[in-house]
C-alpha positions as CSV (number, residue, x, y, z in Angstrom):
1,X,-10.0,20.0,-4.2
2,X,-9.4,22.4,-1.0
3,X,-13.1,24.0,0.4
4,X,-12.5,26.7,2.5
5,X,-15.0,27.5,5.5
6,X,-16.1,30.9,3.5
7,X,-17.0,28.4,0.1
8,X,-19.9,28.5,-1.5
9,X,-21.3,24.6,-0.5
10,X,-23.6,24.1,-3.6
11,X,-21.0,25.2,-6.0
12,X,-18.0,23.0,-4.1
13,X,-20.2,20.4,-4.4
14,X,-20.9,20.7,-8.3
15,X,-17.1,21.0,-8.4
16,X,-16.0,18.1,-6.7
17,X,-18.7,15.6,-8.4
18,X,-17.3,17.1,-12.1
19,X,-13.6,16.5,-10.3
20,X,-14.5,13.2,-9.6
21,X,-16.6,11.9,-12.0
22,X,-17.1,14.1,-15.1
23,X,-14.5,12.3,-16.7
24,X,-14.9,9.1,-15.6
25,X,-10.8,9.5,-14.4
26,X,-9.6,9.7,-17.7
27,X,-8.1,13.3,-17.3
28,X,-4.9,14.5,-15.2
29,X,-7.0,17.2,-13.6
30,X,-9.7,14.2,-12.3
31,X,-10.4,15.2,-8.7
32,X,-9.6,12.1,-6.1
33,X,-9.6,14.0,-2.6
34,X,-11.6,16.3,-0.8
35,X,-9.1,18.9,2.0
36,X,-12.3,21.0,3.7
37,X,-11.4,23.6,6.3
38,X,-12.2,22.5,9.5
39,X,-12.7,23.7,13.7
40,X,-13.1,22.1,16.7
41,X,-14.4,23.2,20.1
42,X,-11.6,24.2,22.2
43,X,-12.7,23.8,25.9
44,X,-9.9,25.4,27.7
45,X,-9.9,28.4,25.3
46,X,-13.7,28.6,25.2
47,X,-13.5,29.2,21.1
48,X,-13.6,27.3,17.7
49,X,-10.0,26.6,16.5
50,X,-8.5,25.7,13.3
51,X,-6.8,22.0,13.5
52,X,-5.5,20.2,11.1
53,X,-7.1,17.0,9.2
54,X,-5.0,14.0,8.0
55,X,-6.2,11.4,6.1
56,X,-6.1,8.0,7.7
57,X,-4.9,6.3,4.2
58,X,-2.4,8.7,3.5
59,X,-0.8,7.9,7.1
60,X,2.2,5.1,7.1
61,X,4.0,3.3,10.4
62,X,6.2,6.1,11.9
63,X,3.9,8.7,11.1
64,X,3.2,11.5,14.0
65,X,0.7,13.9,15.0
66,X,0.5,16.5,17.7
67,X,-3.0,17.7,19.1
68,X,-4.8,19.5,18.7
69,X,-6.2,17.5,15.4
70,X,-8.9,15.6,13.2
71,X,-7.8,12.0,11.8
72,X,-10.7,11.4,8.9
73,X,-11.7,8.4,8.0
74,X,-14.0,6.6,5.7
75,X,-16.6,5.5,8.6
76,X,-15.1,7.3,11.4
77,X,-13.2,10.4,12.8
78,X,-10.6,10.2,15.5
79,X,-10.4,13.7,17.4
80,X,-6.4,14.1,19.1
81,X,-7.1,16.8,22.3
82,X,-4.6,19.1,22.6
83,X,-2.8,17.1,25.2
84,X,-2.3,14.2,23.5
85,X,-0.4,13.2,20.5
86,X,-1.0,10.2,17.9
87,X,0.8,7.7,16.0
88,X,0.9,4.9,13.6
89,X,2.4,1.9,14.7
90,X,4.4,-0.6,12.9
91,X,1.4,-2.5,12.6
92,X,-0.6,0.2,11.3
93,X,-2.4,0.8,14.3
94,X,-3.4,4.2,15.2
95,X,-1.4,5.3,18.8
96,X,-2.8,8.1,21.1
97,X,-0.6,8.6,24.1
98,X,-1.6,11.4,26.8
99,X,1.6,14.1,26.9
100,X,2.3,14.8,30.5
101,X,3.0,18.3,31.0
């Protein structure tokens, strides 16, 4: 289910619980992810700004990330600044490394 910034929450919301659990999985159109729009505070620009937003589980080793972006997470969310870049180790471990410019 995609939720764009302009949605309407309270009927996003109805939608995702029926995706999710109005039948109980048993359908092909069951709902198991949640993509909202989201922004960030640029500093340097002094404006919001669209990033993207991965989804820690759906990230394997090798996998790479340029900031400015949002890594999501059950408990947690990992912010990548613009001038840094992220990725996931052989040992699953998630990798920022400053890009010097």
């Amino acid at each position: 289910i995609m939720v764009m910034d302009d949605a309407d929450v309270d009927l996003a919301v109805d939608g995702a619980l029926w995706g999710a659990f109005g039948t109980a999985g048993q359908r092909c159109t069951a709902a198991s992810r949640i993509v909202a729009h989201r922004k960030i505070y640029d500093q340097a620009e002094q404006d919001m700004r669209d990033v993207p937003v991965y989804h820690r589980a759906d990230l394997t080793s090798g996998s790479f990330m340029q900031g400015p972006a949002i890594i999501a997470e059950d408990e947690t969310t990992t912010i990548v600044p613009k001038s840094f870049t992220a990725r996931i180790n052989p040992i699953g471990a998630l990798v920022l490394e400053k890009v010097e410019t």
